[in-house]
C-alpha positions in Angstrom: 0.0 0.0 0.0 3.1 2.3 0.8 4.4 1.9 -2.2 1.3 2.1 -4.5 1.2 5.6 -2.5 4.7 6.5 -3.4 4.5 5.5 -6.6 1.5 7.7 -7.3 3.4 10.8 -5.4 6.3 10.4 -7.8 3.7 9.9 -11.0 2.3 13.4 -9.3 5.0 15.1 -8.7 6.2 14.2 -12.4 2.6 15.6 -14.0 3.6 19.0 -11.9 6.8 19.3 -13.3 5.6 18.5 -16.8 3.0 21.1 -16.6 5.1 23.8 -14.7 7.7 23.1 -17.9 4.9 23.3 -20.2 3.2 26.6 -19.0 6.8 27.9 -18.6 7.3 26.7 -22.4 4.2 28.6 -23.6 4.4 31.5 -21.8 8.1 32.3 -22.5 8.8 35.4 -24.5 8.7 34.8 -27.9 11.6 36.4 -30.0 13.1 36.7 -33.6 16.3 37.8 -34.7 16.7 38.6 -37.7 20.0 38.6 -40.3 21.1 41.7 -39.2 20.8 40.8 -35.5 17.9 43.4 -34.8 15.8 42.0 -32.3 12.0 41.3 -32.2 10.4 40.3 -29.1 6.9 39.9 -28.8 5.2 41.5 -25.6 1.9 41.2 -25.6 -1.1 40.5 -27.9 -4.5 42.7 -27.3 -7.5 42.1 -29.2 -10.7 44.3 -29.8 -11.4 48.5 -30.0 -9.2 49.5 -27.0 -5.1 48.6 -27.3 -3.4 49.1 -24.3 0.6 47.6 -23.3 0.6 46.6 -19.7 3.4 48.3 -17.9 4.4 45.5 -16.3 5.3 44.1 -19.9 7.7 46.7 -20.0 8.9 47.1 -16.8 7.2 49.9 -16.0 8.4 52.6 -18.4 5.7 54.3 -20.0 5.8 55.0 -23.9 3.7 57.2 -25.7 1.9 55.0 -27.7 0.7 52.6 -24.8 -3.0 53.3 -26.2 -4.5 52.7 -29.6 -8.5 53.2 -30.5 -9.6 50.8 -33.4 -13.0 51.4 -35.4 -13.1 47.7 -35.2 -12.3 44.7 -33.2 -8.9 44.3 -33.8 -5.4 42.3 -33.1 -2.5 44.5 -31.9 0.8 42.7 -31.3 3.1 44.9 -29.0 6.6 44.1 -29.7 10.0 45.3 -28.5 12.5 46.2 -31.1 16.5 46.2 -30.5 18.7 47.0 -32.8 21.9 49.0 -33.6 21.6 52.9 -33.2 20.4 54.4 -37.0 19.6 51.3 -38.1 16.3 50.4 -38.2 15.2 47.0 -39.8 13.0 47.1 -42.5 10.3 44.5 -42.4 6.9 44.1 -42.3 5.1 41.2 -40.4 2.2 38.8 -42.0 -0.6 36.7 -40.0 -1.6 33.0 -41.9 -3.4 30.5 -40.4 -2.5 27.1 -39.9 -3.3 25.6 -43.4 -1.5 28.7 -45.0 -4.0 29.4 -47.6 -3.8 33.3 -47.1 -2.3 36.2 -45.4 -2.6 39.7 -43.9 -0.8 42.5 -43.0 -1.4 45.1 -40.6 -2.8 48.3 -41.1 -2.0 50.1 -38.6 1.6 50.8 -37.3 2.8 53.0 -34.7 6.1 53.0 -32.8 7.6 54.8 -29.4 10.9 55.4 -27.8 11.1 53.9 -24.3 13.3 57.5 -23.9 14.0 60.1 -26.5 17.7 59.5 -26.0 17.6 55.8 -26.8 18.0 55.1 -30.8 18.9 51.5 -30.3 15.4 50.0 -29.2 11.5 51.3 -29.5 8.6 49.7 -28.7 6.1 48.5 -32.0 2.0 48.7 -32.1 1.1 46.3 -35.5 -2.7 46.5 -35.5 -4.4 44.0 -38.0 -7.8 44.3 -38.8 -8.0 40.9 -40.9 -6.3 38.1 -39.8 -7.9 34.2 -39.2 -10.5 34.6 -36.7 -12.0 31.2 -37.1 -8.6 29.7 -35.9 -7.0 28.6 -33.0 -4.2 30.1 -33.5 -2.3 32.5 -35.8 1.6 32.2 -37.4 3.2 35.7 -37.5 6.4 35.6 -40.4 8.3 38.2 -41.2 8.9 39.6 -44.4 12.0 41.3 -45.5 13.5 43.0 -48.3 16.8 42.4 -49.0 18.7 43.7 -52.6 15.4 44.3 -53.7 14.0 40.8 -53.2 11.5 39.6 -50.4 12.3 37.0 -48.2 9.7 35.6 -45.8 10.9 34.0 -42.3 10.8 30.6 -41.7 10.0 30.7 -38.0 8.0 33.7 -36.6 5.5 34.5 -33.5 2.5 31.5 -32.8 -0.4 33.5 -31.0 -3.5 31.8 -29.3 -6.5 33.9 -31.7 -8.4 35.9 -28.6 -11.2 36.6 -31.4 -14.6 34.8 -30.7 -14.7 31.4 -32.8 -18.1 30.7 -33.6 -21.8 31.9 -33.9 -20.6 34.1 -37.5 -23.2 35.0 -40.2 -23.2 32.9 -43.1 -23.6 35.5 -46.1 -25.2 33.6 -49.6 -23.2 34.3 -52.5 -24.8 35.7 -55.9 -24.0 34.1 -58.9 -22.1 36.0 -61.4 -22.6 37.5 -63.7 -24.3 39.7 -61.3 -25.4 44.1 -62.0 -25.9 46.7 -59.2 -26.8 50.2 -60.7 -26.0 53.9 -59.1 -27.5 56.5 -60.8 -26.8 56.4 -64.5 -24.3 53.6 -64.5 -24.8 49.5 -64.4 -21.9 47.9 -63.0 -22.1 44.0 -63.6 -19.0 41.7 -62.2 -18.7 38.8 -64.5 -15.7 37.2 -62.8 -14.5 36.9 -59.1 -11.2 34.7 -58.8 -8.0 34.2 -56.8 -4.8 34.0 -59.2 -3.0 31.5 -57.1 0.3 31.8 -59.8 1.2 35.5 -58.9 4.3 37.0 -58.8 5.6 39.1 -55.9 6.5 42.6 -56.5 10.0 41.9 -57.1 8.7 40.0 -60.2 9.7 36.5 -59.3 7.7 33.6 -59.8 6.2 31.6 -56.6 4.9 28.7 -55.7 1.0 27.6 -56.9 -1.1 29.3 -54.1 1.5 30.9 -52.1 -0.8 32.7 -49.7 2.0 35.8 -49.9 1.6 36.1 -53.6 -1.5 35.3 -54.6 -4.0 38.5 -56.5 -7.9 38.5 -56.4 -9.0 39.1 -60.0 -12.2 41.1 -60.3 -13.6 41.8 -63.7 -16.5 44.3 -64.9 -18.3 45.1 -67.3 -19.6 48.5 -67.2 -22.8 50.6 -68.9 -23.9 54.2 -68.7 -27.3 54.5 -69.9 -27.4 51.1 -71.5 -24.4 51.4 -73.6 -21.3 50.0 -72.7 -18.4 51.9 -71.6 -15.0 52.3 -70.8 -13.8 54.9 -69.5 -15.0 54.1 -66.1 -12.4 51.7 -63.8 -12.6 50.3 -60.8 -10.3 52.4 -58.5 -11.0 50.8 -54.6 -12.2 47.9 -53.5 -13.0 46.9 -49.8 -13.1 43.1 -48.9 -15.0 42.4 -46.1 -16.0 38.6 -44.3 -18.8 37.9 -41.8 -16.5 37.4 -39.7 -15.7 41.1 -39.4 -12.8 40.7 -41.4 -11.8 43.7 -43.8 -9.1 44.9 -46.0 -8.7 47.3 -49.0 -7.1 46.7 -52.6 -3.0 47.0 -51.1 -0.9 46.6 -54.2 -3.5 46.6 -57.3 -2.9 47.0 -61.5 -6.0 47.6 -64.1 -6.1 46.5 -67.3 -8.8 46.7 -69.9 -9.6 43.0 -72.0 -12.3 44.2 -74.8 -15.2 45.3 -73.2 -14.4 44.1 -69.7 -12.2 46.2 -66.6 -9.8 44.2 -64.7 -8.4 45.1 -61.3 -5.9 42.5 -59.6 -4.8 43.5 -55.9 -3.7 41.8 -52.6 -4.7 41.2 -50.4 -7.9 39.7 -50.2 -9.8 37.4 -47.0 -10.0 33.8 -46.5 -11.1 31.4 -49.4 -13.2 29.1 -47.1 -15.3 31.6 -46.3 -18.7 31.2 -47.7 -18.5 34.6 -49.6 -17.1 38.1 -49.8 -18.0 41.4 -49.7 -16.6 43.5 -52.2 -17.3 47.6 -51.8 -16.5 48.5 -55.4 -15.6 52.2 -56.2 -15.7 53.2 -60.1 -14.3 56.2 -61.2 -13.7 58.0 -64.6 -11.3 58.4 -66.3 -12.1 60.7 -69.1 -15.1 62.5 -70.3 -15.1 64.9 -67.9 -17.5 68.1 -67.6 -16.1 71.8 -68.3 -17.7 72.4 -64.9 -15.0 69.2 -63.4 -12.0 70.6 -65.1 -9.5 73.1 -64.5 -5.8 73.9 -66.3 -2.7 76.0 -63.6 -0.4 77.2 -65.5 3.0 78.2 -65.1 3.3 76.3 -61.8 7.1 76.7 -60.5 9.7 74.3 -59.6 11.9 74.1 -56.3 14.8 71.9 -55.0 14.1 70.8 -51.2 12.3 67.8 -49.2 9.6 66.1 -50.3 8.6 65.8 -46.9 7.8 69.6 -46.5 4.7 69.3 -48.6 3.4 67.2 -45.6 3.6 70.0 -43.1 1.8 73.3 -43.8 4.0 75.5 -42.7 6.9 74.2 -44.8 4.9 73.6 -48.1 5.0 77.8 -49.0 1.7 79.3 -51.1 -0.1 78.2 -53.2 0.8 79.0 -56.8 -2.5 78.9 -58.4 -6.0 78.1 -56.5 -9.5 78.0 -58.2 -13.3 76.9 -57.4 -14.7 73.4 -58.7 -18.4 73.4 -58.0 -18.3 73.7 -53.8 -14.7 73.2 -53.4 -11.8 75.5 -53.2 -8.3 73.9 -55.0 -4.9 74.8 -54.6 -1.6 74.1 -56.1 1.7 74.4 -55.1 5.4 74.6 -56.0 6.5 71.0 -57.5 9.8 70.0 -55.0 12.5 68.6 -56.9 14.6 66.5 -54.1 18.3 65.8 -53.9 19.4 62.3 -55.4 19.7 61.3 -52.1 16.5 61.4 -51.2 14.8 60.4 -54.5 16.7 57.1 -54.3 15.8 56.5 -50.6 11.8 56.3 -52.8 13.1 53.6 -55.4 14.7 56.4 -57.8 11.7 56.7 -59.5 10.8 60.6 -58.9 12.2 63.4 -60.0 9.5 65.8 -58.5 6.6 66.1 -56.0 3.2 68.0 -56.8 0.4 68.3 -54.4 -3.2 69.4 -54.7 -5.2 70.6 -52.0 -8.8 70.5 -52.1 -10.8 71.9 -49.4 -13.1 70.8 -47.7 -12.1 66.8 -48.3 -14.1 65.8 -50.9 -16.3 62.8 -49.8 -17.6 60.2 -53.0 -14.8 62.0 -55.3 -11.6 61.7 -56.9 -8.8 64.3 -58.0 -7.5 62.9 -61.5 -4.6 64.2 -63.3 -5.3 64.2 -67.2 -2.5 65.7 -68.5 0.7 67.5 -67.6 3.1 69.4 -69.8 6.3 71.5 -69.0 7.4 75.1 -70.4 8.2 74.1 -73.9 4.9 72.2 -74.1 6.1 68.7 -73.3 4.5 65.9 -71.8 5.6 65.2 -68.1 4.8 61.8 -66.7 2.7 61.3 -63.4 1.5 59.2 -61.7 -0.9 59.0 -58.2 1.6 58.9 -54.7 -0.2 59.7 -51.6 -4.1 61.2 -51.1 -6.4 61.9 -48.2 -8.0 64.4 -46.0 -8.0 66.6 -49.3 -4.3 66.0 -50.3 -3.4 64.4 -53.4 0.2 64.1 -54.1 1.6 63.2 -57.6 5.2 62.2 -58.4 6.7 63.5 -61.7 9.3 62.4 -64.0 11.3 63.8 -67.2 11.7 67.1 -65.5 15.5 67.8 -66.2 15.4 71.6 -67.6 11.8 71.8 -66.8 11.3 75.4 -65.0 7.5 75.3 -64.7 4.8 72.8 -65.3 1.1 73.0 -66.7 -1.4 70.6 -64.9 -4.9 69.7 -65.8 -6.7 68.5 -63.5 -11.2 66.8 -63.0 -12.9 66.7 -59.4 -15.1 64.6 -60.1 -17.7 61.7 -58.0 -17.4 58.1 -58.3 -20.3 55.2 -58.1 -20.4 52.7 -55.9 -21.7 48.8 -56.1 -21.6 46.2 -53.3 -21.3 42.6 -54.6 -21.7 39.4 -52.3 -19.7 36.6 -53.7 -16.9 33.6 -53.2 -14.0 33.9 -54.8 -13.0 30.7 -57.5 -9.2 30.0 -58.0 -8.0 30.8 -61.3 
């Protein structure tokens, strides 16, 4: 009898330790280092409107952004970044679940200094709207760029998913070919598919449904008054899931096929769902109204930093400002940046434009339809940064160019809302 006693002690004491190990295990920090020996360690993981980083999670030093408000319910992973002073790593992180048919990225990032001295380490908010929420858990890589290619970690952060499971919506999908109508225009998407042989944006070729790579295909047809057109195109595109899942069009191309728009973008949601939400914006691209257009002239030229056309008070006056219907526009002095700085933005820019339009135009876009320098040349453009009213446009072939003439339509989009599942291609 003793010994059946001891014998079950021992077997007890055993199933302590194994557990103790196996809590200590799990609940050990979790860190990456990466190939230039900057150091990620994970911190915490906080999930729904309100984002907050327990002090104790950094031993009580305070950091600015210990607080983040999200319109939805949302995954923020906190995570401590070391790393040698000036050099921070470039990287971005992606969520897949465990069967690895897609990804996301987060769309919200925000950092703080622990001090304002200390330029070797900083704390990291990555807030992800859409990630897999009807998993148990979720695989954090890294992605890195490195001589232009991407390179994805092969180990990265496992999180338990703190998002409710179960008890989603089940949205019916339509079958395509399927037409919403806004106003004067019919809008029908005729096909809804995942590419699963994309390329990344380096250009090389991956591996048949690589979650990181793959594109979601949407094609349209579209009609103004009956008659099919095209010079509309789809410009945005929101993907949204029951399971409270969103995302917009990230990296996206459009291309027309006879009668028929395409967009291609990443990233999209999970293919198992039973459909998608698509938010479709359409806007023109020619056609415009007198009343929609307007032509500054003789707008000037400056070397400095493109990022003083971000702050007000750097940015100067405007050098020509008119009135579009019920908004006031204003543009200013192009910035021509050093070398320097133009190849820190890929080398592809030789100036920066900006349009303000005030107030923010809601259901509009700004589009640029033609730009020509002082001996009546054409100067490429394309589309770099917009919101709150600022649209930003980075020009090239401007070597001897002095001033610039830019025509410009405000002018309002439609809108459609399809409900489908995506096929693969």
């Amino acid at each position: 009898m003793k010994s059946r006693i001891l014998l079950w002690s021992v077997i007890s004491i055993l199933a302590l330790g194994i557990a103790a190990g196996a809590y200590w295990w799990l609940s050990r920090p979790q860190i990456l280092v990466l190939d230039d020996g900057a150091q990620l360690t994970l911190l915490a993981v906080t999930y729904g409107k309100r984002h907050t980083l327990p002090a104790s999670k950094t031993g009580g030093h305070k950091i600015h952004i210990a607080t983040l408000t999200t319109t939805n319910d949302s995954l923020c992973l906190w995570i401590d970044r070391k790393h040698e002073e000036n050099n921070w790593p470039n990287y971005q992180l992606l969520a897949f679940d465990a069967a690895n048919t897609s990804c996301s990225t987060a769309q919200m990032r925000r950092q703080g200094n622990f001090n304002g001295n200390d330029r070797t380490e900083e704390v990291e908010a990555l807030v992800f709207e859409s990630f897999p929420r009807r998993g148990r858990k979720i695989y954090f890589r890294i992605q890195k760029w490195n001589n232009g290619q991407q390179e994805l970690s092969p180990a990265g952060f496992v999180v338990r998913n703190p998002a409710p499971r179960g008890d989603y919506p089940k949205w019916t999908p339509d079958v395509l070919p399927v037409t919403r109508e806004d106003h004067d225009l019919q809008i029908t998407l005729t096909r809804f598919e995942i590419d699963g042989d994309g390329s990344n944006s380096s250009g090389q070729t991956t591996e048949h449904k690589d979650p990181m790579n793959n594109w979601v295909l949407t094609a349209f047809r579209v009609e103004q008054n009956g008659t099919v057109v095209t010079n509309w195109r789809p410009f945005d595109i929101e993907t949204l899931a029951a399971t409270g899942n969103h995302s917009k069009n990230r990296n996206w191309n459009n291309r027309q096929e006879e009668d028929e728009e395409i967009m291609t973008y990443q990233w999209g949601l999970w293919p198992d769902e039973p459909a998608w939400k698509l938010n479709v914006e359409m806007s023109r691209q020619s056609g415009f109204a007198a009343d929609e257009m307007w032509t500054a002239s003789g707008i000037l030229l400056k070397p400095g930093d493109i990022n003083d056309l971000f702050q007000r008070n750097k940015r100067g006056e405007p050098c020509a400002e008119t009135t579009l219907g019920d908004f006031h526009v204003k543009v200013f002095r192009v910035v021509v940046p050093s070398a320097d700085q133009t190849q820190n933005y890929g080398g592809n820019m030789d100036g920066l434009l900006l349009v303000k339009v005030d107030p923010p135009p809601q259901g509009m876009r700004l589009t640029v339809t033609k730009i020509t320098d002082d001996q009546n040349r054409a100067v490429e453009s394309n589309p770099w940064t917009w919101g709150g009213g600022e649209y930003r446009f980075s020009l090239k072939k401007l070597a001897g160019v002095k001033s610039i003439n830019v025509t410009m339509a405000l002018h309002r989009s439609r809108y459609a809302v399809f409900t489908v599942k995506p096929s693969w291609k």
